[in-house]
N, C-alpha and C positions, 0 to 999 in steps of 0.2 A: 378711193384707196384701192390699191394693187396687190396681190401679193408679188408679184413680178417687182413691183418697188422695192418692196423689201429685201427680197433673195438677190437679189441685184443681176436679175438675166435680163438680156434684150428682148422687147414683147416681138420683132420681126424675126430674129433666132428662132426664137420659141415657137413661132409658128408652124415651121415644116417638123419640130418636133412632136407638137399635139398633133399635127393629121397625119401623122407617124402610125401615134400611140392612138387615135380614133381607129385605125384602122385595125391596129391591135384588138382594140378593146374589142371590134368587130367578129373577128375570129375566133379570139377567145370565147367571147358569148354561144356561138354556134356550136364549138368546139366540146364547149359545156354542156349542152343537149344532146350533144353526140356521143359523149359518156353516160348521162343518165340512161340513152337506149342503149348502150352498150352493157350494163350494169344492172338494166331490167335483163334483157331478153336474152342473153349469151347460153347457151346449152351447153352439155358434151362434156367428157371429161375432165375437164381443165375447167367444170364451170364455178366450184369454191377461190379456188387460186383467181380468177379473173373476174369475178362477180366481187371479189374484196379490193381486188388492182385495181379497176374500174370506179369502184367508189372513193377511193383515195385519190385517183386521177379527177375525178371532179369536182372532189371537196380542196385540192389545189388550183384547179383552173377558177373556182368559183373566187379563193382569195387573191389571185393573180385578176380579176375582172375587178373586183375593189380595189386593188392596188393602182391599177393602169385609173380607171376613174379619175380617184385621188390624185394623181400625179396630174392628169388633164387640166383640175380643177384649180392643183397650186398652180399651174401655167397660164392662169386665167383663160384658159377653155371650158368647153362647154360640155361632157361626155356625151355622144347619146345613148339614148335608154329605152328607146323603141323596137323590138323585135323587129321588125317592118323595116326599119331603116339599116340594120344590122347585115339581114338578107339581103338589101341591095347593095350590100358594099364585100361583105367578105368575100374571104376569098379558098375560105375552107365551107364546102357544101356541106350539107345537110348529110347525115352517112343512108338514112333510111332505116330500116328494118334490117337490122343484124344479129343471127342466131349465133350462125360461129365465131371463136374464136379465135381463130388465125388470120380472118376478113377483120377482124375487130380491130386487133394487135397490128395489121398494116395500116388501116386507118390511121390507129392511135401513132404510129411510124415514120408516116408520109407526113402527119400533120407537125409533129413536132421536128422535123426538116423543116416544112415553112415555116414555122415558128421561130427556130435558132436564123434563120437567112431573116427574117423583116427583123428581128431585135438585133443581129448585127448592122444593119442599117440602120436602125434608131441609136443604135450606140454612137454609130458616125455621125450622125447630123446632130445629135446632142452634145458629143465631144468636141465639136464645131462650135456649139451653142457657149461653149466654158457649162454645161448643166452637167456638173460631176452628180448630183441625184440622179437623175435618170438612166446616165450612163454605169452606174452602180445595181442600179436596179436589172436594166437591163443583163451588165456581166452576171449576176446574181442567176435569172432564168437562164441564160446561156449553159453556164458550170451545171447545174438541175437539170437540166432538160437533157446535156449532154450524155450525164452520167443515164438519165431515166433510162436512156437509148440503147445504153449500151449492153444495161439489166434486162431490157425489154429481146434484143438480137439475142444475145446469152439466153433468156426464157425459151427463146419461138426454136432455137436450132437443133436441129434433129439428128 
């Protein structure tokens, strides 16, 4: 038994939508760690305002990484769950060691540009698929992330 049976999507569809969303989930995960140091170690000025932004950016990336799973999982995919395998596929690096805040806030900038560009191509190939869920999901982070962007340009402009 399927869940693919039941929601009535094709398993060959679905396929370039899970290594879509694998690769999602990829990003995300790194993305996630990338706020935890950003939310340790951020200094200077601006470090209440972004030490609190930073936490809320991750405690959203962390429910967007269960979400994307979940969503693998109705598609009868497999998510992975290996830090190790997550690093050799994404395709947002590691930030490193970041004190400031301005280097933090492009980080956090640059990444959700790739983020809004691969979830408009999952939107496509799921809208392809007839998977009105995923493609929901997807507009969903889209609208979010867009807006996050716009608060985040507005924060950084001097």
């Amino acid at each position: 038994m399927k869940t693919l049976d039941f929601i009535r999507l094709d398993a060959e569809s679905s396929k370039k939508t899970v290594e879509a969303l694998q690769q999602l989930l990829a990003d995300y995960q790194v993305f996630y760690t990338n706020l935890r140091g950003l939310h340790w170690h951020v200094k200077g000025k601006n470090f209440f305002v972004l030490h609190e932004q930073f936490e809320n950016l991750y405690n959203n990336a962390a429910e967007k990484v269960d979400e994307i799973a979940e969503r693998i999982l109705m598609l009868d995919g497999v998510p992975a769950h290996n830090f190790s395998e997550y690093l050799k596929v994404s395709q947002v690096k590691e930030s490193g060691y970041v004190t400031d805040g301005d280097t933090g806030l492009k980080h956090v900038l640059e990444t959700y540009g790739h983020f809004i560009a691969s979830e408009r191509a999952i939107l496509e190939l799921a809208s392809e698929a007839g998977d009105e869920s995923t493609v929901a999901m997807m507009s969903d982070y889209i609208k979010e992330q867009e807006k996050m962007v716009w608060m985040l340009v507005a924060y950084n402009s001097k």
